[in-house]
C-alpha positions in Angstrom: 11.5 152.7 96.9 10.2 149.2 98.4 12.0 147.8 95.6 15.4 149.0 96.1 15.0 147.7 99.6 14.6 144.0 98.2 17.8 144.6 95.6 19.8 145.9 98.5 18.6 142.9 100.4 20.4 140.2 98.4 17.6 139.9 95.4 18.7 140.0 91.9 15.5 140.9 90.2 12.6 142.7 91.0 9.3 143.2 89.1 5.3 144.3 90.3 2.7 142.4 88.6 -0.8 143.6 89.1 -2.9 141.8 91.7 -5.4 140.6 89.0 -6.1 136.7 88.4 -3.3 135.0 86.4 -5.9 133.9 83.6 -3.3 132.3 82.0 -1.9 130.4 84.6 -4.9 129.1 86.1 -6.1 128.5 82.4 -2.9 125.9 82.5 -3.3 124.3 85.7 -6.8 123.4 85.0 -6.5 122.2 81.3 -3.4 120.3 82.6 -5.0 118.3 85.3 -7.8 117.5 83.2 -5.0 115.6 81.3 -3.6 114.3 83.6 -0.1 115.5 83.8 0.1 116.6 86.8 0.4 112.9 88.5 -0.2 112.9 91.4 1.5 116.4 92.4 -0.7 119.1 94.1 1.3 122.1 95.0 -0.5 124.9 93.1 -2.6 122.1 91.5 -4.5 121.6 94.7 -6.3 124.6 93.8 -5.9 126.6 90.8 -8.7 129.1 91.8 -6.6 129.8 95.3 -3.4 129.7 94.2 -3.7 131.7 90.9 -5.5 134.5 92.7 -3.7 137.3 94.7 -6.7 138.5 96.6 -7.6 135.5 97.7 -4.6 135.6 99.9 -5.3 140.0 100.8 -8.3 140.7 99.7 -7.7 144.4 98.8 -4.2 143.7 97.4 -3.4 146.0 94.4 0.4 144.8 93.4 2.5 141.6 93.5 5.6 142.3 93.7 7.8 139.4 92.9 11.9 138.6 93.8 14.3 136.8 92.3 17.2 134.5 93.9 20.0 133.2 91.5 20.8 129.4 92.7 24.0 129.1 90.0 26.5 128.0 91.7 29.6 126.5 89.7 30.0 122.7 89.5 32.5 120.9 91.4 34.4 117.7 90.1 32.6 114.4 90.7 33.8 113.0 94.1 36.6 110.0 93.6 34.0 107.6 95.5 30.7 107.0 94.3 28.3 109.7 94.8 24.8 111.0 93.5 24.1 114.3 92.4 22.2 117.1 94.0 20.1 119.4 91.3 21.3 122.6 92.2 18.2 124.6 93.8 19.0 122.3 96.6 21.9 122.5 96.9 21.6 124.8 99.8 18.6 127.1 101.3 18.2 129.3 98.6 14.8 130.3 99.9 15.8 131.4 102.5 17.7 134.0 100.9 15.2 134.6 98.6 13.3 136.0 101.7 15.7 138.0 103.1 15.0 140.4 100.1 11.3 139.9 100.2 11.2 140.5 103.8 13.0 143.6 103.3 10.1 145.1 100.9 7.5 143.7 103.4 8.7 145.6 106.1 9.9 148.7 104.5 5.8 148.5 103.2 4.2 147.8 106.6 6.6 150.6 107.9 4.9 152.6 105.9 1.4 151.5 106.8 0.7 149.4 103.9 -0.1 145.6 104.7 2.2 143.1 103.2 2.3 139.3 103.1 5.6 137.1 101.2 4.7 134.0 99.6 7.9 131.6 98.7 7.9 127.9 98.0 4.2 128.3 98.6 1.3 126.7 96.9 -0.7 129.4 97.9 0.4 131.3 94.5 2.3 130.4 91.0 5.4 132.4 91.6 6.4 131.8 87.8 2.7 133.4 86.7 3.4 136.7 89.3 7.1 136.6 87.5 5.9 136.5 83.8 3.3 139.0 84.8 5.9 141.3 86.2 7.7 141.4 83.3 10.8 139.5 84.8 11.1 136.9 81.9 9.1 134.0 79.5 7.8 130.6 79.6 10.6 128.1 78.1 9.8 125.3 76.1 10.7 123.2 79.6 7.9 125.6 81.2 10.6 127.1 83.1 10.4 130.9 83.6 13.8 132.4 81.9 14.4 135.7 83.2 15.7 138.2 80.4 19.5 138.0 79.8 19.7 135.8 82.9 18.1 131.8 82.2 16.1 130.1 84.5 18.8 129.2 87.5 16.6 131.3 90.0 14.0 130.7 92.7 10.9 132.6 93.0 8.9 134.3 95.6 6.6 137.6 96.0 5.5 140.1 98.4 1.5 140.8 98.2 0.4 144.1 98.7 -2.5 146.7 99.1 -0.3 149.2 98.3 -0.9 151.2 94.6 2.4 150.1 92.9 3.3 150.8 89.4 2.6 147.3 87.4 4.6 146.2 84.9 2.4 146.6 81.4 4.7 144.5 79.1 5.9 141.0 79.2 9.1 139.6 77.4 8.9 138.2 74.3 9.7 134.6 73.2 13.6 133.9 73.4 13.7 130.4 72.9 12.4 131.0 68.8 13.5 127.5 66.9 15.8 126.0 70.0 14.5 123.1 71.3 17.6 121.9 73.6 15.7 121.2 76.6 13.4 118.9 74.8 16.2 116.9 73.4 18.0 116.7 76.8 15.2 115.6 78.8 16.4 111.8 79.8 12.6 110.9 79.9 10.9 112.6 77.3 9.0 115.2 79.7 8.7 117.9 77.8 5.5 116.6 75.9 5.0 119.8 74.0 6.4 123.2 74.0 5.8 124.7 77.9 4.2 121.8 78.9 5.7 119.3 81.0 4.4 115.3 81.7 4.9 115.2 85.4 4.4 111.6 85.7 7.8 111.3 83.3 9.7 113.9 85.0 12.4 113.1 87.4 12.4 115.4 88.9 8.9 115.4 90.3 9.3 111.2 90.6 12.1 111.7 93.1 9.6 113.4 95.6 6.8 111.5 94.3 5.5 109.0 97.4 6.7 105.5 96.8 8.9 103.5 95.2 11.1 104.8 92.3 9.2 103.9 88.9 11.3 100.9 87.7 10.9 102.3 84.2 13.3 105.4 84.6 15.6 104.2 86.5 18.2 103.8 83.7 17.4 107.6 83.1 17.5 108.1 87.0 21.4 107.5 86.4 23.6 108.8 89.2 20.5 111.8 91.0 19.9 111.5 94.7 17.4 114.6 94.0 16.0 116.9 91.3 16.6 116.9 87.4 18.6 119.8 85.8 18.9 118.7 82.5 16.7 121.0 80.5 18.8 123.7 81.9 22.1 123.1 81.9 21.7 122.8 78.0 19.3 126.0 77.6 21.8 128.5 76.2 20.2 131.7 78.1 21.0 129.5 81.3 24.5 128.6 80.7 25.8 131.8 79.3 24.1 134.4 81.1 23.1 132.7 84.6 24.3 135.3 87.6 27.1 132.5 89.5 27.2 132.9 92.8 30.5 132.6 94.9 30.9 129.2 96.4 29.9 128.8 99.6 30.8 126.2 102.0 27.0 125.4 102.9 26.4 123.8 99.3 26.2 120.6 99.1 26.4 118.9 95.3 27.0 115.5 95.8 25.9 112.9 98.6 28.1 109.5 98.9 26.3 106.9 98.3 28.3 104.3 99.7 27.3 105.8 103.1 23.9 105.4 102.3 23.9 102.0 100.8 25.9 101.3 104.3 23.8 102.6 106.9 21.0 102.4 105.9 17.7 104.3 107.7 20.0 106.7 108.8 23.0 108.9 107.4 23.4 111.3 105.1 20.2 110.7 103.0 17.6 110.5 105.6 19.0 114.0 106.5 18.8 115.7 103.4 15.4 114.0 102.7 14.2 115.6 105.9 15.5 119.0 104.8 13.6 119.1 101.5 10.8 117.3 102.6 10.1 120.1 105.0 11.3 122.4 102.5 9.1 121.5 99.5 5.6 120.3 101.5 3.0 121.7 100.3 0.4 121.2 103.6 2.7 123.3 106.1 2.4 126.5 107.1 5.7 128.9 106.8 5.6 129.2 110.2 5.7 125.5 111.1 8.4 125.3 107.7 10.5 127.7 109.1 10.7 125.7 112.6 11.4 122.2 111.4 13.8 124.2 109.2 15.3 125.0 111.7 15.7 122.1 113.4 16.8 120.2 110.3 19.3 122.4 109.1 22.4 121.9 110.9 22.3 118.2 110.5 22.5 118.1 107.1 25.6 116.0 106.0 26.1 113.9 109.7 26.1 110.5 109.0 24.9 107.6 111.8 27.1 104.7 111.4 26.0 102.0 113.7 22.5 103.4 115.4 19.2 101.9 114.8 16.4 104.2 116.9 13.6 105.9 115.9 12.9 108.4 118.6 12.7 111.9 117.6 13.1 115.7 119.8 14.5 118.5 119.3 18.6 119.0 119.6 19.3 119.7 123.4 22.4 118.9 125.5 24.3 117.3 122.2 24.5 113.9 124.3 26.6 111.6 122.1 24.9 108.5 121.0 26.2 104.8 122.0 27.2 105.0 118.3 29.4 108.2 118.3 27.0 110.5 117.1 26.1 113.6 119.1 22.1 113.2 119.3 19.1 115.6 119.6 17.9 114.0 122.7 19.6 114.0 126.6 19.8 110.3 126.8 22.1 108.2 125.0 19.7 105.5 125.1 17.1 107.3 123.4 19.2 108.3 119.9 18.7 111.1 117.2 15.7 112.0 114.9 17.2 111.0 111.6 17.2 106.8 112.5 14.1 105.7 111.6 
C-alpha cells in the first residue's frame, strides 16, 4: 500500500530492498579507495561500514524501500551569447521532488505505527546499492544504475523501515552486453574499467572538487559550468527510453558566462554554486540542507552588477542594494549574501 502512496506522490519507480548489508557495495567502496580512485571525494566513501549498512541508520529496520525521480528534461538550443552548460540533475531541485514521494511512504508508514526515516542525497547510504538491491535496474559500464526500460536519467533516494515489507529477490540482468558507448564518450577517459570510474579524471566530480580546476582537462572541461553528462546522453537505454519530463520554467540549462566573467565574486555563478554546494555537502544535516535550501533557492539566476560586499543574512525587507539589486539584509549599506 506504502508504495502506491510514493507513485501517487510524483515517484516514477519504486522497489524494497531488504535491510541487509550491501556486501557488494561496500565490497566496492573499500577496494576502490584502496586504489585510490576516489580522490579526494568522501560522500559514501567517508565510511563504507556506515553508509552501506541500513541498520546502522534504524537499528531494527527490516526493508529499504527505495524511489525513483526522472531528471530528463529536453534540451534547449544553445543561448546566442556565450554560455556554459548545466548537467541536467541540476538543472533544477530534483530532490526535492524525489522526496515528496518518499515522504509520502514515510508518513503513510508512521501512520501506521511503523518507524520510518528517508535518506536522499545522503552519504549516510548508497542509494544506487538499495536500487540494484530492489530490483529497480543494473550497474552500467559508467557505474551508473540504469533502471529497466528507463536509463539512468533519475535521482535516488529511500525510505528505511522496521516494517516487514516484501523484498525484492531478483536483480536485473546485464543490459549493456558488448556496448561500450559511455566509455568511448567519456572526454577524460574515466571510465577505467567496466563499472568503475577514476574519480580523480572525472569532470564531473573535478567541478566540485576544492580548488583550482586541474589545468590538464580543461580542454575536455569545454563549455560545463557544472556536472558531466556525457556517458549518458550516448547510453542507448538513456536516450530512447528516459521518462521526459514537461518543461518547467524553474530549469535552468545554461548560465551566461559573460556575466560571470563580468562581475566577478558575484552574479549568477556564485548563486548557483551556493545552491549545489548546499545541495551536494556531504557534512550537513537534512535539516540544516533543507534551510539553507531554502534560503538559496529563490536567488538562483539574480545577477549583482556593480556590488562588492561580503555580508551575509537571511532575505528580510528586500531593501535594494546601492547597486540595484534587492538584498537579503535591511540596509543598503550592508549588501546581499552572494558577493563575497
Amino acid at each position: 500500500m506504502c508504495l502506491r502512496w510514493g507513485e501517487s506522490g510524483g515517484l516514477d519507480q519504486v522497489g524494497v530492498a531488504p535491510a541487509d548489508i550491501f556486501l557488494q557495495a561496500r565490497a566496492a567502496l573499500i577496494e576502490r579507495k584502496s586504489r585510490g580512485l576516489h580522490d579526494t571525494m568522501e560522500f559514501t566513501y567517508r565510511n563504507p561500514e556506515r553508509s552501506t549498512d541500513p541498520r546502522m541508520a534504524l537499528p531494527d529496520a527490516k526493508a529499504v524501500i527505495v524511489g525513483a525521480y526522472s531528471y530528463s528534461q529536453s534540451l534547449t538550443q544553445a543561448p546566442s551569447t556565450p554560455s556554459s552548460r548545466i548537467a541536467r540533475y541540476a538543472q533544477r531541485d530534483y530532490y526535492a521532488e524525489l522526496e515528496l514521494g518518499l515522504n509520502a511512504m514515510r508518513d503513510k508508514l508512521r501512520d501506521e505505527g511503523w518507524k520510518a526515516v528517508v535518506f536522499a542525497d545522503d552519504n549516510s547510504l548508497v542509494d544506487r546499492g538499495a536500487a540494484h538491491l530492489a530490483g529497480l535496474g543494473w550497474f552500467g559500464k559508467n557505474a551508473n544504475l540504469l533502471l529497466k526500460g528507463h536509463g539512468s536519467f533519475f535521482v535516488l533516494g529511500s525510505v528505511v523501515t522496521n516494517a516487514p515489507l516484501r523484498a525484492s529477490t531478483t536483480q536485473v540482468d546485464d543490459g549493456c552486453g558488448a556496448c561500450k558507448r559511455c566509455v568511448d564518450a567519456c572526454p577524460t577517459g574515466a571510465i577505467v574499467e567496466n563499472g568503475v570510474v577514476d574519480a580523480a579524471k572525472c569532470l564531473a566530480w573535478l567541478i566540485q572538487k576544492p580548488g583550482v580546476f586541474d589545468r590538464q582537462y580543461r580542454v575536455a572541461l569545454a563549455d560545463r559550468i557544472y556536472g558531466c553528462d556525457d556517458c549518458q546522453e550516448v547510453c542507448p537505454p538513456t536516450q530512447r527510453l528516459s521518462i521526459t519530463k514537461k518543461q518547467n520554467a524553474e530549469v535552468r540549462q545554461w548560465v551566461p558566462i559573460i556575466a560571470i566573467a563580468q562581475h566577478g565574486r558575484c552574479c549568477a555563478l556564485k548563486q548557483f554554486q551556493t545552491l549545489v554546494h548546499h545541495r551536494s555537502r556531504p557534512d550537513m544535516g537534512e535539516a540544516q540542507r533543507s534551510h539553507q535550501l531554502g534560503q538559496h533557492r529563490g536567488w538562483l539566476g539574480s545577477r549583482c552588477p556593480k556590488c562588492t560586499c561580503s555580508v551575509s543574512q537571511p532575505p528580510t525587507t528586500g531593501v535594494a542594494c546601492t547597486c540595484g539589486l534587492v538584498c537579503r539584509t535591511t540596509k543598503p549599506s550592508t549588501p546581499h549574501q552572494f558577493c563575497g
